[in-house]
Structure formats: structure tokens, C-alpha cells
BALOBA-1460 file (C-alpha; in Angstrom, 3 decimals):
// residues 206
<rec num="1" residu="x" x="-30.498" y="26.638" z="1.321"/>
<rec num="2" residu="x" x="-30.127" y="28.277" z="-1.952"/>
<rec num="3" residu="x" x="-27.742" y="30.201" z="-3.931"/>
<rec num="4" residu="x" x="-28.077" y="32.128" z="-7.454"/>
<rec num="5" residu="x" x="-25.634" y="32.264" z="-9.545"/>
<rec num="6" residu="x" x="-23.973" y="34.088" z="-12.574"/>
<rec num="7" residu="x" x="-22.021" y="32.344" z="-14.805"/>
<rec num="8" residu="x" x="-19.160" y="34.436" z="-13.990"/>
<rec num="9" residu="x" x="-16.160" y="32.434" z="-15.863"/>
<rec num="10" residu="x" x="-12.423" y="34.205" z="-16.815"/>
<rec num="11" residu="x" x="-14.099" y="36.914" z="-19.713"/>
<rec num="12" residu="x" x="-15.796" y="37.999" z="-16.389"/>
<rec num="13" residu="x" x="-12.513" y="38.305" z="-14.029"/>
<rec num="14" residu="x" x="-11.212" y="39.722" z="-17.825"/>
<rec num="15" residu="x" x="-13.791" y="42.827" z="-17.835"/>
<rec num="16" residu="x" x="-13.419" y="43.426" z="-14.227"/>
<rec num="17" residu="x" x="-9.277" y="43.747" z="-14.675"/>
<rec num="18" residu="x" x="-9.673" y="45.493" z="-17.744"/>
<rec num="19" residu="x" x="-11.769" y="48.017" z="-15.872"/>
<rec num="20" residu="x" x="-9.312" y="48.463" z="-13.077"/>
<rec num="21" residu="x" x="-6.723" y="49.279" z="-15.904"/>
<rec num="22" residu="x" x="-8.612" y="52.602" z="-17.321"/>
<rec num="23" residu="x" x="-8.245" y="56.080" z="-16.589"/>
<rec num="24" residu="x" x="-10.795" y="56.541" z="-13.754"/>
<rec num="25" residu="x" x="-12.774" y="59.340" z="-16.102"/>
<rec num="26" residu="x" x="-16.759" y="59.001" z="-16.193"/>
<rec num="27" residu="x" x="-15.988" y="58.930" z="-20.572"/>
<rec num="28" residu="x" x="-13.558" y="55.875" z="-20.284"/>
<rec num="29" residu="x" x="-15.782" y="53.897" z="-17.693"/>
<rec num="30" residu="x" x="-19.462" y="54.102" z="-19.246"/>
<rec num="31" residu="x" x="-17.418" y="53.591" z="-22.393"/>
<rec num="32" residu="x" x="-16.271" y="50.393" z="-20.640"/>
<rec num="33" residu="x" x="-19.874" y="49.441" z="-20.249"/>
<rec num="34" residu="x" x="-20.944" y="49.694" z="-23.188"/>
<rec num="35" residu="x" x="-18.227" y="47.674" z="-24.616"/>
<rec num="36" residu="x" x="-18.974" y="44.990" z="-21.857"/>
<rec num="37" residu="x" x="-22.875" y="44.797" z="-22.909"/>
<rec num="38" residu="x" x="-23.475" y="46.636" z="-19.087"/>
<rec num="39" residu="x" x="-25.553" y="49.754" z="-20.509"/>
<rec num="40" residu="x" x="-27.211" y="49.194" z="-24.381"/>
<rec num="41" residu="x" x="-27.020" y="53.701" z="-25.199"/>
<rec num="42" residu="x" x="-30.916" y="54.486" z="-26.315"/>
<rec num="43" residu="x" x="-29.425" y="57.830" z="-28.096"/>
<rec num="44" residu="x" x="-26.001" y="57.195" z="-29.197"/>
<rec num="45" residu="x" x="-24.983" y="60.873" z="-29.715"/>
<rec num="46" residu="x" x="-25.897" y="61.721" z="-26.134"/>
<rec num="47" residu="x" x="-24.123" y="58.302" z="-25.006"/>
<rec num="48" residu="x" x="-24.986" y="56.568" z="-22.065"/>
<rec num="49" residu="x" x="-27.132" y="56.802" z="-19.091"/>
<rec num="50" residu="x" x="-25.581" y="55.210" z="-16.202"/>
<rec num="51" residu="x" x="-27.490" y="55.617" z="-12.684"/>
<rec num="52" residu="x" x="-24.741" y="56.294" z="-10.406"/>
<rec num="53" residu="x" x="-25.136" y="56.039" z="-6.851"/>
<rec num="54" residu="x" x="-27.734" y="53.339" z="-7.545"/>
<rec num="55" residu="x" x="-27.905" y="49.675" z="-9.043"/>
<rec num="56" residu="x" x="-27.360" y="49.216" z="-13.047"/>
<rec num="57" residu="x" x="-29.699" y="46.605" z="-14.474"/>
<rec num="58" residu="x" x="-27.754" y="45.309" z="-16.845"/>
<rec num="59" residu="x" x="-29.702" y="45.013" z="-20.349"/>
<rec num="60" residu="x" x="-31.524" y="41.600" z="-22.242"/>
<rec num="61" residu="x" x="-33.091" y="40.694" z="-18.637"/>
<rec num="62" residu="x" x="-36.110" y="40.499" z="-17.318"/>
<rec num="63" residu="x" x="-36.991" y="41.700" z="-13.808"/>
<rec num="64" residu="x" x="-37.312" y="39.441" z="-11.317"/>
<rec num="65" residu="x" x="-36.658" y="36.344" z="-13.340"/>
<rec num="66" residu="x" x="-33.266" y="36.418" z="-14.346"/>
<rec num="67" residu="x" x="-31.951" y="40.444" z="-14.108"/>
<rec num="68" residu="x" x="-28.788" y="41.120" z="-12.794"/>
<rec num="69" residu="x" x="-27.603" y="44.508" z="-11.812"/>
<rec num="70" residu="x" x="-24.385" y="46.262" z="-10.829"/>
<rec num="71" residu="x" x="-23.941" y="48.819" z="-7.429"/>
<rec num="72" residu="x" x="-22.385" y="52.014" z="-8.274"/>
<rec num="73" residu="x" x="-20.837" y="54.187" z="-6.005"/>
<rec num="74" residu="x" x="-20.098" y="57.611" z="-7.183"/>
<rec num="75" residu="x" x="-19.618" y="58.552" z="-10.690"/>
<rec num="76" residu="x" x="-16.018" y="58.552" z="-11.822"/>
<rec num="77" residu="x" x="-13.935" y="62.218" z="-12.009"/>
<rec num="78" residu="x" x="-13.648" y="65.080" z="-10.318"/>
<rec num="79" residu="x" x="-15.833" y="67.105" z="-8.627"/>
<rec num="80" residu="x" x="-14.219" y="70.207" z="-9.286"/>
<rec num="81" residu="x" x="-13.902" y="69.585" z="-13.226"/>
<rec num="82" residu="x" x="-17.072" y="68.478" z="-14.937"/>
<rec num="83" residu="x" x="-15.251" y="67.310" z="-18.358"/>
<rec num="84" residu="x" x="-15.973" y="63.601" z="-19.015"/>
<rec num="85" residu="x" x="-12.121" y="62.989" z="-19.446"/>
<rec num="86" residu="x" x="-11.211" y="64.114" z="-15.724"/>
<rec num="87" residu="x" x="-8.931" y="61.631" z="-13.693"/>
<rec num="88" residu="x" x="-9.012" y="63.396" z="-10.234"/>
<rec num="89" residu="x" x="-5.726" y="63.938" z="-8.022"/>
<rec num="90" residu="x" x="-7.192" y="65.284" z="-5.300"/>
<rec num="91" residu="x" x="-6.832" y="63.696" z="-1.927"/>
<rec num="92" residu="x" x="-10.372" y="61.650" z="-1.115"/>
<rec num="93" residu="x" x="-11.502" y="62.922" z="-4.457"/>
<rec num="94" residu="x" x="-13.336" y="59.743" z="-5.555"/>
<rec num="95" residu="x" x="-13.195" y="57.695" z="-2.405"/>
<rec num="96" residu="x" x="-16.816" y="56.687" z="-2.717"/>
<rec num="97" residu="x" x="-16.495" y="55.888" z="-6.640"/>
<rec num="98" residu="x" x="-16.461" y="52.117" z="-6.993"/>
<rec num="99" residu="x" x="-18.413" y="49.437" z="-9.669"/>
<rec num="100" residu="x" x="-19.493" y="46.494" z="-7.968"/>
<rec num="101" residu="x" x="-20.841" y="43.314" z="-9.901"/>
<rec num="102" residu="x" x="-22.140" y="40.530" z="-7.596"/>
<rec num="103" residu="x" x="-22.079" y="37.190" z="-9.088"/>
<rec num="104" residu="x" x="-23.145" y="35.005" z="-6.128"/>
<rec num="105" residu="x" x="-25.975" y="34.849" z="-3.698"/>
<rec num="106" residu="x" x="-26.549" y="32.631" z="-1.379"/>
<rec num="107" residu="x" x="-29.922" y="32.488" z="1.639"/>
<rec num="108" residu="x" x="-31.140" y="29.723" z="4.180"/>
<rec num="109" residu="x" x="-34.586" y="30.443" z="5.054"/>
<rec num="110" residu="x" x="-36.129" y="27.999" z="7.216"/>
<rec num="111" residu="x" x="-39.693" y="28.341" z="4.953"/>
<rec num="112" residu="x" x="-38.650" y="28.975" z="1.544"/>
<rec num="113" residu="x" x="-42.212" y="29.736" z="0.259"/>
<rec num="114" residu="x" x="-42.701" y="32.358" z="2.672"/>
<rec num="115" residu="x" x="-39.384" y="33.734" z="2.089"/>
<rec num="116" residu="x" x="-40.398" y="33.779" z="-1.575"/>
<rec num="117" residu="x" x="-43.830" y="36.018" z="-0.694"/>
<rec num="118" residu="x" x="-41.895" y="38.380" z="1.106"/>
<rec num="119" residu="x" x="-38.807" y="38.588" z="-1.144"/>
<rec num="120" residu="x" x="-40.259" y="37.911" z="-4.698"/>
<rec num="121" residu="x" x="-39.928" y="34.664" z="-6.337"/>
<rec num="122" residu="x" x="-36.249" y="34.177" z="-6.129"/>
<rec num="123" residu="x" x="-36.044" y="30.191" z="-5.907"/>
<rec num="124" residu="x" x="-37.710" y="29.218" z="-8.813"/>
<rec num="125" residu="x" x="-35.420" y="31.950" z="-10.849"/>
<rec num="126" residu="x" x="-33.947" y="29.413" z="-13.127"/>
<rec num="127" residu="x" x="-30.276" y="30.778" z="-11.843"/>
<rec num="128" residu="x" x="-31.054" y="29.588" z="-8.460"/>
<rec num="129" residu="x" x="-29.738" y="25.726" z="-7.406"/>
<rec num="130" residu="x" x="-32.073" y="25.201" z="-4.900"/>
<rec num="131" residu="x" x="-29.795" y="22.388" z="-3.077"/>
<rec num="132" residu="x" x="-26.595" y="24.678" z="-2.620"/>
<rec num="133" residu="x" x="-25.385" y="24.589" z="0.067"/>
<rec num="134" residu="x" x="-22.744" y="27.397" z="2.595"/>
<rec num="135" residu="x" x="-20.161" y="25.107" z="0.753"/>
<rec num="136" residu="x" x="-21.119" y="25.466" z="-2.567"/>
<rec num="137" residu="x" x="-21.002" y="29.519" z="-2.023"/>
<rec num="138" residu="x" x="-17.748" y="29.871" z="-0.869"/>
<rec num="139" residu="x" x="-16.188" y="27.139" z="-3.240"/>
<rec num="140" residu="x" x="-17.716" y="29.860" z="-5.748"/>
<rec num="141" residu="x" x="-15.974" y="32.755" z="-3.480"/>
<rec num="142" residu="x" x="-12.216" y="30.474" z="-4.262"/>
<rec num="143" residu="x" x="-13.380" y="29.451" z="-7.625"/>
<rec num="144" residu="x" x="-13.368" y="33.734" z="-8.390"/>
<rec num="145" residu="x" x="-10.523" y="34.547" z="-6.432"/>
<rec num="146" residu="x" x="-8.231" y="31.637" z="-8.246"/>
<rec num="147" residu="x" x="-9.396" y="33.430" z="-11.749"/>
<rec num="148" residu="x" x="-8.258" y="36.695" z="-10.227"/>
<rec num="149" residu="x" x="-5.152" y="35.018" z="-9.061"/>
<rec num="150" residu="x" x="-4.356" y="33.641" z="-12.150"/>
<rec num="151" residu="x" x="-4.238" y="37.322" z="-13.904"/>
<rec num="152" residu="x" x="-3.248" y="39.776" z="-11.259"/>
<rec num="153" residu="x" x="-0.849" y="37.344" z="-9.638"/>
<rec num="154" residu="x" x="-0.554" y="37.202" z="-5.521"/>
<rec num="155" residu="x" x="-2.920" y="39.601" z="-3.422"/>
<rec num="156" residu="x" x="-2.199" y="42.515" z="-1.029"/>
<rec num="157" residu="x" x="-1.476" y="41.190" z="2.388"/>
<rec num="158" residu="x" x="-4.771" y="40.567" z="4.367"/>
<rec num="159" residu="x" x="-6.097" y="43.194" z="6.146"/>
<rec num="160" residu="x" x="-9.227" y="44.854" z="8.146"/>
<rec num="161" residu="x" x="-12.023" y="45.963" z="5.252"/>
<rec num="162" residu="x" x="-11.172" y="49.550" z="4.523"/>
<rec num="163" residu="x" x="-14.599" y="50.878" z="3.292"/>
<rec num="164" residu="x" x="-17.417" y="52.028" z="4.791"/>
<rec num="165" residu="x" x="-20.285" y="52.072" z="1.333"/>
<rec num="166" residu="x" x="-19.900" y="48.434" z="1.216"/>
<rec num="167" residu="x" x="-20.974" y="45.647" z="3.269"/>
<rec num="168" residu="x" x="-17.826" y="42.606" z="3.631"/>
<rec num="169" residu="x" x="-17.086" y="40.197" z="6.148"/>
<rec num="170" residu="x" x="-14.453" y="38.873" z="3.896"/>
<rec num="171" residu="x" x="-12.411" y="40.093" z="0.983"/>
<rec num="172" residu="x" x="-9.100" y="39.556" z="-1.115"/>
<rec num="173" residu="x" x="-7.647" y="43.289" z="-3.039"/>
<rec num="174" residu="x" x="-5.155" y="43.479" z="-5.978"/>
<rec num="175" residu="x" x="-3.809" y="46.531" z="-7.359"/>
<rec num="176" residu="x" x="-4.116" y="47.335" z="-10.785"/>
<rec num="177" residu="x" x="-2.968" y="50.655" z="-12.371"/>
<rec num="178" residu="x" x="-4.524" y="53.197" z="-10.171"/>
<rec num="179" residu="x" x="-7.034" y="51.303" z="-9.201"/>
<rec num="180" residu="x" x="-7.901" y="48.230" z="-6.619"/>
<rec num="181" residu="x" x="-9.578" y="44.926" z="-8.229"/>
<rec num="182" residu="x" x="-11.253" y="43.699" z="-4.852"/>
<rec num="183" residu="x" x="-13.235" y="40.312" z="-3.894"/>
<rec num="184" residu="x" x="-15.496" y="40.544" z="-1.593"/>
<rec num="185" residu="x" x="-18.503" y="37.933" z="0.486"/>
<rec num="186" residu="x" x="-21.027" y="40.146" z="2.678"/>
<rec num="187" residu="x" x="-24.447" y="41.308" z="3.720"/>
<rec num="188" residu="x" x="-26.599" y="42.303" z="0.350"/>
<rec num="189" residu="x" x="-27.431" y="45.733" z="1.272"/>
<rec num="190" residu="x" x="-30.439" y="45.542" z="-1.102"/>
<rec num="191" residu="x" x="-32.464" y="43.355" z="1.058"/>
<rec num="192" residu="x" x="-31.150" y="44.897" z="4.388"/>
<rec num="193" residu="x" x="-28.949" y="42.143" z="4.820"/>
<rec num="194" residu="x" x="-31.348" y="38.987" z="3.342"/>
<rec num="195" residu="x" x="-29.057" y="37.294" z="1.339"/>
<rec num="196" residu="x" x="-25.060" y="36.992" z="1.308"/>
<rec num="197" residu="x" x="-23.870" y="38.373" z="-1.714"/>
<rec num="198" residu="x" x="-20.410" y="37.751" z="-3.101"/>
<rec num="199" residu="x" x="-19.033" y="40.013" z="-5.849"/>
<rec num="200" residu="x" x="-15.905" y="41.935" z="-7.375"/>
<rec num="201" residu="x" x="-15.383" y="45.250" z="-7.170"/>
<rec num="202" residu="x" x="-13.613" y="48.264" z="-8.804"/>
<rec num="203" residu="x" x="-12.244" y="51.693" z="-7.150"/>
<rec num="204" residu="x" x="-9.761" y="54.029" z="-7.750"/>
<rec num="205" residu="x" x="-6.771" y="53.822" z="-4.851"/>
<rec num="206" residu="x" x="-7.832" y="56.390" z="-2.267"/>
């Protein structure tokens, strides 16, 4: 058993409300990125160069030894208005616009060295704690939701998990602005369901 992990402490629950709470234009959230050190501009009069509908290294990393990434869904806006500044109306507009940033994940192969050839080295990442166990996960799962508790205040009533782009067997939402702040535990879509991957997400209210 194994889990890596991101020290995700309250300035992270802090970005991901603070995301929630902006206009949902493409200008105001790859501003937001920037701000939060998610996307380092190579040209800053052309701004930045975020790779929606796919994962977002996020900068200083190096791959495969401690890089971290965010999943984007679709960009942010409207489809019918291509100005940076447009906060779409429209019914299902958006629905499949979402930031995700995993901070936990957790795998029990039975042969960790093969699962390491197969995978790429993940346990000797120096984020991994090779001894963590299932418990040790979710405590992290209650230890995120408490620091989202603490700012949003008390969740929407549980319910069945409302989207179809993202894997969750489990999840907690708040509503911020126009926007949901949601937890979520599920199946890493990245490695076809290797690891369990626990993260927060951000989408507009659909």
C-alpha cells in the first residue's frame, strides 16, 4: 500500500474557494492560475496557455518525480461568444467546464516493483509514504473536507454523483457564487482506473 501526497493545507482549500468565487470567463480563470503559480505565461502579452480538455502540469516540477497536474474540463465561457470576458447563461452552456486538482493518491499492488515497471517509478517519488495505508487516504479525504467545512460552512445534502466527465464513488459539494466547490475520492482516469485519486473540484452550477 501506498499513497502520494500533496501538501494540500488551508492556502490550498483558499485557492480552490477563491476560484469558485470568479466570474466563470476563460480571462478571470487562467488569470486565477497564474496568480496561484498553476501556469508560469512564456509571452506575457499573449497571456497564458492553458490545455483545456487535458491535464495542466503545473510549473517548477519535474516529470515523473514529483509533477503534479490539474484535469480540465472545458474551457470557461460561451460557445457562442468568443470574448475572454464571457460568463455564459445559456442552459448546459458550460456543463462540461470544471478544474480539478487531485491532491491524494492512493494504490495496493500486490508486487510493487512490477507495478513500478509498468506504471513508472511512482513509489520511490519522494511524495509517496510507502506504508499508507486505505486509512491514511481517507483520513486525508476528512482532513480536506474539514478545511472546506471550515470556510464554506455545512455541505449540500448528500446525493447520487451528478456528472458523467468525472470518475467518484464518493463526494461532498458546496455552493459558492455561481459555482460548486466539490470533494471528491474515485477511479484516476489517467491510469484507467490504477490508482484512487482524491481531489477538489471547480464548475460552474449547471
Amino acid at each position: 500500500m501506498a499513497m502520494q501526497l500533496l501538501a494540500a493545507d488551508g492556502d490550498f482549500a483558499d485557492r480552490m474557494v477563491a476560484l469558485a468565487g470568479l466570474p466563470w470567463s476563460r480571462r478571470a480563470v487562467e488569470d486565477a492560475f497564474v496568480a496561484n503559480g498553476w501556469e508560469v505565461p512564456e509571452d506575457e502579452e499573449e497571456g497564458p496557455d492553458i490545455g483545456w480538455w487535458e491535464v495542466q502540469f503545473l510549473p517548477g516540477r519535474e516529470e515523473g518525480v514529483d509533477d503534479w497536474w490539474l484535469e480540465l474540463g472545458d474551457p470557461p465561457g460561451c460557445v457562442d461568444d468568443g470574448s475572454p470576458d464571457a460568463v455564459c447563461a445559456h442552459t448546459g452552456c458550460g456543463a462540461g467546464s470544471y478544474v480539478l486538482h487531485p491532491f491524494a493518491y492512493f494504490a495496493d499492488p500486490e508486487d510493487p516493483a512490477a507495478w513500478d515497471n509498468e506504471f513508472g517509478p511512482w513509489h520511490s517519488r519522494p511524495d509517496v509514504r510507502g506504508e499508507a495505508t486505505e486509512a491514511d487516504y481517507d483520513a486525508e479525504y476528512l482532513r480536506m473536507a474539514a478545511l472546506l467545512r471550515d470556510r464554506l460552512g455545512e455541505p449540500e445534502p448528500a446525493g447520487p454523483w451528478p456528472y458523467q466527465d468525472i470518475d467518484a464513488t464518493r463526494h461532498v459539494r458546496w455552493s459558492r457564487g455561481g459555482a460548486y466547490v466539490i470533494l471528491l475520492d474515485g477511479n484516476d482516469a489517467m491510469s484507467y482506473g490504477a490508482y484512487r485519486r482524491a481531489g477538489v473540484a471547480v464548475r460552474p452550477q449547471r
